[in-house]
C-alpha positions in Angstrom: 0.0 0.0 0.0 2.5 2.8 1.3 4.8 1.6 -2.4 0.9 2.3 -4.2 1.7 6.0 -2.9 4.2 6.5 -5.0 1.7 6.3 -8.3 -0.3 9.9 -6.4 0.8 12.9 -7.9 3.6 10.7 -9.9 4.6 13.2 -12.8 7.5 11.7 -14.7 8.5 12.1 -18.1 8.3 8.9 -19.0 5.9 9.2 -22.1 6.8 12.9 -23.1 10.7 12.4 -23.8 11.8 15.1 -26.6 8.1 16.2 -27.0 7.9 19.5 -24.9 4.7 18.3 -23.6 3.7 17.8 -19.8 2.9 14.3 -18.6 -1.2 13.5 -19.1 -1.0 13.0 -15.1 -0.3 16.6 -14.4 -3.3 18.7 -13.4 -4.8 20.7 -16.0 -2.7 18.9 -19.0 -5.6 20.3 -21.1 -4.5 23.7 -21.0 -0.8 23.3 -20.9 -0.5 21.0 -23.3 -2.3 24.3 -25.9 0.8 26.4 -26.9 -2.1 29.0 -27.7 -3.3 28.9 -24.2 -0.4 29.0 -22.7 0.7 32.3 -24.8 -2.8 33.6 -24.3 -2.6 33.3 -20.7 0.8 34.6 -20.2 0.0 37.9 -22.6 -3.1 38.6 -20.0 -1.1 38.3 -17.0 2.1 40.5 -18.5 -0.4 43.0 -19.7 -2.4 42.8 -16.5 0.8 42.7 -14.0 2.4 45.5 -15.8 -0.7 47.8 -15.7 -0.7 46.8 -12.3 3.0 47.9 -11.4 2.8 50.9 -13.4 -0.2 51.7 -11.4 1.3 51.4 -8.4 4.8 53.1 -9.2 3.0 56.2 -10.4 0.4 56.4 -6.9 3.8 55.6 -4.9 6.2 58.9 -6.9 2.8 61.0 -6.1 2.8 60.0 -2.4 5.2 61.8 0.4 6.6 58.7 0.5 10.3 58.4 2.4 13.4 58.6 -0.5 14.8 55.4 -0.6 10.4 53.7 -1.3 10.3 56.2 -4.2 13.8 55.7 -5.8 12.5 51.9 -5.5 9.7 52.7 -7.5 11.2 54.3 -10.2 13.8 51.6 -10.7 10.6 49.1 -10.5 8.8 51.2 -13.2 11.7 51.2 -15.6 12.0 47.6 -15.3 8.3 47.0 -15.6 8.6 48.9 -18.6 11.7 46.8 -20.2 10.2 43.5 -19.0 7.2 44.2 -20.7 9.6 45.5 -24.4 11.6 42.5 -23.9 8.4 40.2 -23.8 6.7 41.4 -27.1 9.9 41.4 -28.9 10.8 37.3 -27.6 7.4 36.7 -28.4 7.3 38.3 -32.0 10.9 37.2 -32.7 10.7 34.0 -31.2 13.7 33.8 -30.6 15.5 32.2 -27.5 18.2 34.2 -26.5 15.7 37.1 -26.1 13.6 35.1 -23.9 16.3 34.5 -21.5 17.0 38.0 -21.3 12.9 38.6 -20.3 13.7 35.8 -17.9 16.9 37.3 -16.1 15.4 41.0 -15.9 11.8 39.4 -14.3 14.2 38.2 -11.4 15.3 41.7 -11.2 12.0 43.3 -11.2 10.6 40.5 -8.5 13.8 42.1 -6.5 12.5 45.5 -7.1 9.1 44.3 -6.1 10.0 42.8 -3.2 12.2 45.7 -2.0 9.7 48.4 -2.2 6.7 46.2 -1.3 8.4 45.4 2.2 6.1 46.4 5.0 9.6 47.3 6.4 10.5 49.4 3.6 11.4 53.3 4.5 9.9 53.0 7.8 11.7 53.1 10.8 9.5 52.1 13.5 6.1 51.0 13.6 2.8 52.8 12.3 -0.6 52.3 13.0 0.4 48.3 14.3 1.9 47.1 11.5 5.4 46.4 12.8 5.9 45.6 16.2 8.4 44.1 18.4 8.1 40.3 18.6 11.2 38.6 18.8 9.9 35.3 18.2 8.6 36.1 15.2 11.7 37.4 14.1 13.6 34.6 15.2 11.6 32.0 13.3 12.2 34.0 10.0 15.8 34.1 10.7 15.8 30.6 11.2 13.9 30.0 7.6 17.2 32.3 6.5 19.2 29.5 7.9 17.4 27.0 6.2 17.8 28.5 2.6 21.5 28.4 3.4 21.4 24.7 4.1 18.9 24.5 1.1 22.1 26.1 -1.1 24.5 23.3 0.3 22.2 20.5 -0.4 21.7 22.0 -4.4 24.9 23.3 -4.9 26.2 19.5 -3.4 24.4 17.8 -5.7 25.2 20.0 -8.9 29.0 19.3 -8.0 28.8 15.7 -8.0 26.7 15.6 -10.7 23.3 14.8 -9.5 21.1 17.3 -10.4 19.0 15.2 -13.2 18.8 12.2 -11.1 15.2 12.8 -10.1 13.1 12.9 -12.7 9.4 12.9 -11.0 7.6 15.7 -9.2 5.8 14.3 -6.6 4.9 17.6 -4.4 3.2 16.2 -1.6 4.8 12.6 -1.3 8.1 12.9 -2.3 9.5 12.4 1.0 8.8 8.7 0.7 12.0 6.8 -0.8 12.0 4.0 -2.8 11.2 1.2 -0.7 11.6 -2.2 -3.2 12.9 -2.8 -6.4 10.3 -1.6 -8.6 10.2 1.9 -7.2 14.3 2.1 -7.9 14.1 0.7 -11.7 11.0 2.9 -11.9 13.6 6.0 -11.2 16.9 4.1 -12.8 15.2 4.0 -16.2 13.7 7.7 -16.4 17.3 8.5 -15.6 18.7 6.3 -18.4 16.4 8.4 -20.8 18.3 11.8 -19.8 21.1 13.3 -22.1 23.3 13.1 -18.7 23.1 9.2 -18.8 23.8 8.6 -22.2 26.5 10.5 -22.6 28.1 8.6 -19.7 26.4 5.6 -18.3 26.2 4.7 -14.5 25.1 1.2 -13.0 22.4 0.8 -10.3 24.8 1.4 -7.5 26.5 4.4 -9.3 23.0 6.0 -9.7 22.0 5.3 -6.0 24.9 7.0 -4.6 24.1 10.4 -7.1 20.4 9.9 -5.6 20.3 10.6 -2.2 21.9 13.8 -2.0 19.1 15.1 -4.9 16.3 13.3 -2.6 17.3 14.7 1.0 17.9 18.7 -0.8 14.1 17.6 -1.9 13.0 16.8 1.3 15.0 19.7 2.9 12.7 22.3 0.9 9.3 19.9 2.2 10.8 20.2 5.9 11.2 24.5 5.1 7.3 24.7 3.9 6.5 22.8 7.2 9.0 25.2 9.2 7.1 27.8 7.8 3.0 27.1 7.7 3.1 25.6 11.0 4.4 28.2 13.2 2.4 30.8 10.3 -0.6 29.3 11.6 0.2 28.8 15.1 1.5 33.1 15.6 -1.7 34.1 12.9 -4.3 32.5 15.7 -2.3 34.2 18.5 -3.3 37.4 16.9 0.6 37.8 16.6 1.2 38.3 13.2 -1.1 41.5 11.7 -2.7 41.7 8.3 -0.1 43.5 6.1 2.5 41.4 7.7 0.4 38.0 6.9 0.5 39.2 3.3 3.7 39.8 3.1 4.7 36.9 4.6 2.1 34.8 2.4 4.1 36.2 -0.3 7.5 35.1 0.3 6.0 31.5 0.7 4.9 32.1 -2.8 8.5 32.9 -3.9 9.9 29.9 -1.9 6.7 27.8 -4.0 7.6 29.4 -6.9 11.4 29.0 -6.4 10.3 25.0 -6.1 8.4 24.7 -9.3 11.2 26.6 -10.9 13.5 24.1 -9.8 11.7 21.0 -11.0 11.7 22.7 -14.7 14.7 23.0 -14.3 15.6 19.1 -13.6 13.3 18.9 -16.4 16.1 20.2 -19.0 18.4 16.7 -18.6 15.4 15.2 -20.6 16.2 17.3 -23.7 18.9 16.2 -26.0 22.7 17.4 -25.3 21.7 18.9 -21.9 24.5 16.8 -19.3 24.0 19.2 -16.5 21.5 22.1 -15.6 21.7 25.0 -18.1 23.6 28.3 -16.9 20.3 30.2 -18.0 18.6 28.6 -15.4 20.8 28.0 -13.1 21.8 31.6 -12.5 18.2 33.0 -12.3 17.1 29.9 -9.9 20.2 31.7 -7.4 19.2 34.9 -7.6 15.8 34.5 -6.7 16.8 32.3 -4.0 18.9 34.8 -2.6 16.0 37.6 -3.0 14.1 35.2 -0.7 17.1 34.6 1.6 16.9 39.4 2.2 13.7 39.2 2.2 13.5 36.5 5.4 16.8 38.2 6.9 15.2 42.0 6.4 12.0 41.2 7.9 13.0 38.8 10.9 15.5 41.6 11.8 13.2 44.6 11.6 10.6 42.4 13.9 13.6 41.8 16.5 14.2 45.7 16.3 12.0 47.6 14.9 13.2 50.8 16.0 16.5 52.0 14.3 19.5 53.4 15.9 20.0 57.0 15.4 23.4 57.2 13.7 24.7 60.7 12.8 26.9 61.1 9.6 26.8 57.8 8.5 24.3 58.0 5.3 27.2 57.6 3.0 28.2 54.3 4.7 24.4 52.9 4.5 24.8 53.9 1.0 28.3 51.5 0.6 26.4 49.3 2.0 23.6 49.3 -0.2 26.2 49.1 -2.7 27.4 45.9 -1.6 24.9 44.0 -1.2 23.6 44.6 -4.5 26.7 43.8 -5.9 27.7 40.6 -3.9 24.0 39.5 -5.3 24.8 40.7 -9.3 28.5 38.6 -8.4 27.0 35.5 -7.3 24.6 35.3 -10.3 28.0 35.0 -12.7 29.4 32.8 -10.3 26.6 30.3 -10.9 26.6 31.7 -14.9 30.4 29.9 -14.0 29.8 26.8 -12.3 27.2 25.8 -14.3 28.8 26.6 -17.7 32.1 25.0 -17.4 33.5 28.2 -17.6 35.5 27.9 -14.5 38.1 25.8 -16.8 39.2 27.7 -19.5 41.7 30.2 -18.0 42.8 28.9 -15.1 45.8 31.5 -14.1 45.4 34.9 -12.0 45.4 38.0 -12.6 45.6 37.4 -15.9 43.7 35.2 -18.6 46.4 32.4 -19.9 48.6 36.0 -20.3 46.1 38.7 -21.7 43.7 41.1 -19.6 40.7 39.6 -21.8 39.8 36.6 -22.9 39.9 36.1 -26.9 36.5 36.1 -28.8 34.4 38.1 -25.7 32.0 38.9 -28.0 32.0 36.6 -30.6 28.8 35.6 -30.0 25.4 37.1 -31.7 23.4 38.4 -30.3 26.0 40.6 -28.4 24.2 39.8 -25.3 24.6 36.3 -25.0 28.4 36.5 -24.9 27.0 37.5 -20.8 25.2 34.3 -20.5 26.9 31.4 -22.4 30.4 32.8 -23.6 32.7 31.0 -21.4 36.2 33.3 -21.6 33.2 36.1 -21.8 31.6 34.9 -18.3 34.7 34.5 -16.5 36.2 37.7 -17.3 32.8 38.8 -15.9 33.2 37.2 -12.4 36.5 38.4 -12.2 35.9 42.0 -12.9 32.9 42.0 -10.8 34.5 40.3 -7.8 37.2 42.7 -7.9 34.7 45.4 -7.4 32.9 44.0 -5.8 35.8 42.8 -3.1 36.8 46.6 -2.9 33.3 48.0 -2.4 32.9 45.4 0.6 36.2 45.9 2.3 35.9 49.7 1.7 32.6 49.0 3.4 33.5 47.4 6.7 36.5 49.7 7.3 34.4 52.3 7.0 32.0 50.8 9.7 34.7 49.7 11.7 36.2 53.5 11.8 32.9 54.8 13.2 31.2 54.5 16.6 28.8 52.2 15.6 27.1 49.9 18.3 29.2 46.8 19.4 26.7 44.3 17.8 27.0 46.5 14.3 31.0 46.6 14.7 31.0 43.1 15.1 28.8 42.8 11.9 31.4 44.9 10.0 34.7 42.8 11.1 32.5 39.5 9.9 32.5 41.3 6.4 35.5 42.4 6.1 36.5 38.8 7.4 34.3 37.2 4.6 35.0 39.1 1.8 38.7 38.8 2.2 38.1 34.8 2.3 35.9 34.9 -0.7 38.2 37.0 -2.9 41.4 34.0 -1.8 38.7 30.9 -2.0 38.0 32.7 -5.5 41.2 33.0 -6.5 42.1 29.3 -5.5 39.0 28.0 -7.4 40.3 29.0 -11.0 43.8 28.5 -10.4 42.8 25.0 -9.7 39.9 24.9 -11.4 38.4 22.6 -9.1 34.5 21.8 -8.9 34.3 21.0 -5.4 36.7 24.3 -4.1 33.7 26.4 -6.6 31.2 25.1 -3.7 33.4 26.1 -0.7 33.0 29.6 -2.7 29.8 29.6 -3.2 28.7 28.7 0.2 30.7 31.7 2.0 29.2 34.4 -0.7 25.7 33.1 0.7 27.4 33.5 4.3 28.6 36.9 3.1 26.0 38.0 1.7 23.3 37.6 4.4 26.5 39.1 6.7 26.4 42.8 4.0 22.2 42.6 4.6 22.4 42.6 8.3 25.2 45.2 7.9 22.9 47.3 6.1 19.6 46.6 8.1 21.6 48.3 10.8 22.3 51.2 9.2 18.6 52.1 8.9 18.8 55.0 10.9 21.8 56.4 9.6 21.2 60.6 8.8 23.4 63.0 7.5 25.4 64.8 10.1 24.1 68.3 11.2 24.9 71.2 9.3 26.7 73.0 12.3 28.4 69.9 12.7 30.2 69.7 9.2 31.1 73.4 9.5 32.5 72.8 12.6 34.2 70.2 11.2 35.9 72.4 8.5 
């Protein structure tokens, strides 16, 4: 009976290899197996969403809203406005290349959205109840922020050794069950055998069961996060703990983290299409991103609830801004990084500072359209992740010294030596990576720019109450 379970929700490939369709198990397989319907529906939503935003950006620049909420909106009105360019020309062109581009800047936008949307946005205490003090609120979102580190190690694990199309079924709700006899494990062998991954280098039962597990327990690790997260939801929404806006905002990054899911299944659905050995760069990089957009939105809003009145800090607007400036960057860094690690880019120029003797890489844009030299140009990507790491290194370190030279509180000054330690590791776990070129060094990486990165968000959600220092005080100065 509990193997019969396995059949519920089962939606393998099995009878749709190569044709682009969704298996007849699937719910609504009426509608997504129309190409028309599909399109139809995602023209509606696009015009609908973008009216929407556009709405919304122009009612927020009209408002006397704080600085930092309006220059949001603007940069999420722009975007809006290229998202929505980019889709009617992938859609008239057909082209793919475009298409990717759409997809890239609607992770930017959701970032924008996200950002602005914050109930913790430009507001530095509470208004009207909705933002209180409740550290146990907090404390369970920052916990969820652990858990999407650990969610990174279990992915970014399994990509390194290679087991990212092992899985090929989507069984959302009883996934968690293993294969328990022999039928359930040829069941899963022979899906695998179909992939491009497998045929370009066959494995034996024993091979595949080792490349299994790891895919199966990052699985269940995401289950065990929506559980984390609905059960205590529930539990501080009937305690009357948990107000209205903060409910929907919170209901909204489940969405992403739903959303983040189903975008990772598509993703493992790529080793069924011929030549396709490990998950493509173009979804790689955007399925990082908007993981990490989940990971600031957790930290942000756990920390604001712990404290959600900021510390005064005279003169020190120009540092929030550096640290604005990092995080973003850190976040735009680690998206080539996975462009990297997913491209085999990481192995061909393996010698520091320079590319095998020349400052760039032969052929950058070689590539048309010019644009995809960004995303699937090897030399091209590297050259990227170096430039932008360097920047990106000095921004941070500029950053924390910065912090560390001012009276900040002890718990911020410890905040700023963590980056400044991190970054300095990164930049020398970087380096090491593509002198060695070695895959499982790449993870070490990656796993300290998450660590880094959440350490440049809490350096900058402490800064929320940085000001400008007094004008007496900067003539006195002088």
């Amino acid at each position: 009976m509990v193997s019969g379970i396995h059949g519920i929700a089962d939606f393998s490939l099995k009878d749709h290899i190569g044709t682009g369709q969704p298996p007849a198990g699937w719910p609504m397989t009426g509608v997504l197996n129309s190409a028309g319907a599909i399109i139809f529906g995602h023209q509606m939503l696009a015009v609908l969403a973008a009216l929407g935003i556009l709405t919304l950006t122009v009612r927020a620049l009209r408002s006397e809203l704080p600085g930092p909420v309006r220059d949001g909106a603007l940069i999420v009105g722009g975007l809006v406005i290229l998202q929505f360019i980019l889709g009617v020309t992938a859609l008239v062109s057909g082209r793919y290349d475009i298409g990717v581009a759409h997809q890239m800047n609607a992770v930017l936008l959701l970032g924008g959205c996200c950002s602005s949307s914050s109930p913790c946005a430009g507001r530095p205490a509470a208004r009207g109840g909705e933002m209180r003090q409740d550290r146990a609120v907090g404390t369970w979102l920052l916990l969820l922020a652990g858990m999407v580190f650990g969610m990174v190690v279990g992915g970014g694990h399994a990509r390194t050794i290679g087991a990212g199309f092992t899985i090929q079924v989507w069984r959302p709700f009883t996934g968690f069950i293993p294969p328990l006899n022999a039928a359930d494990w040829n069941q899963l062998y022979g899906l695998y055998q179909h992939t491009a991954q497998y045929q370009a280098q066959p494995i034996d039962m024993a091979q595949y069961k080792a490349l299994f597990w790891p895919m199966f327990l990052d699985r269940c690790w995401g289950r065990l996060m929506a559980c984390v997260f609905l059960l205590p939801f529930g539990y501080f929404l009937l305690k009357g703990r948990i107000q209205r806006k903060l409910a929907l905002w919170l209901g909204f990054i489940f969405l992403l983290g739903a959303g983040q899911a189903t975008y990772g299944w598509y993703m493992v659905q790529t080793g069924m299409y011929p030549g396709v050995v490990s998950p493509p760069p173009e979804w790689a990089a955007p399925h990082l991103l908007s993981a990490m957009l989940i990971l600031l939105l957790l930290i942000w809003t756990g920390m604001s609830l712990r404290t959600p009145e900021p510390v005064p800090l005279e003169g020190a607007s120009s540092l929030r801004g550096l640290a604005s400036a990092s995080v973003l960057l850190i976040w735009i860094t680690m998206g080539f990084g996975a462009l990297v690690a997913t491209s085999g880019a990481l192995h061909v120029y393996n010698s520091f500072p320079t590319m095998d003797g020349a400052w760039t890489p032969p052929g950058a844009f070689a590539q048309d359209p010019l644009w995809s030299n960004f995303v699937t140009n090897k030399g091209t990507v590297q050259f990227c992740h170096r430039l932008l790491a360097t920047v990106t290194a000095l921004t941070v370190l500029t950053t924390a010294v910065m912090g560390l030279r001012r009276r900040l509180p002890p718990a911020l000054r410890d905040i700023f030596l963590l980056l400044a330690l991190l970054v300095a590791l990164q930049y020398v776990l970087g380096m090491a990576t593509l002198v060695l070129g070695n895959n499982e060094l790449g993870f070490v990486h990656e796993l300290n720019a998450v660590l880094l990165f959440a350490t440049a968000i809490a350096a900058r959600h402490g800064l929320r109450g940085a000001v400008a220092a007094p004008v007496g005080a900067l003539a006195a100065a002088e």
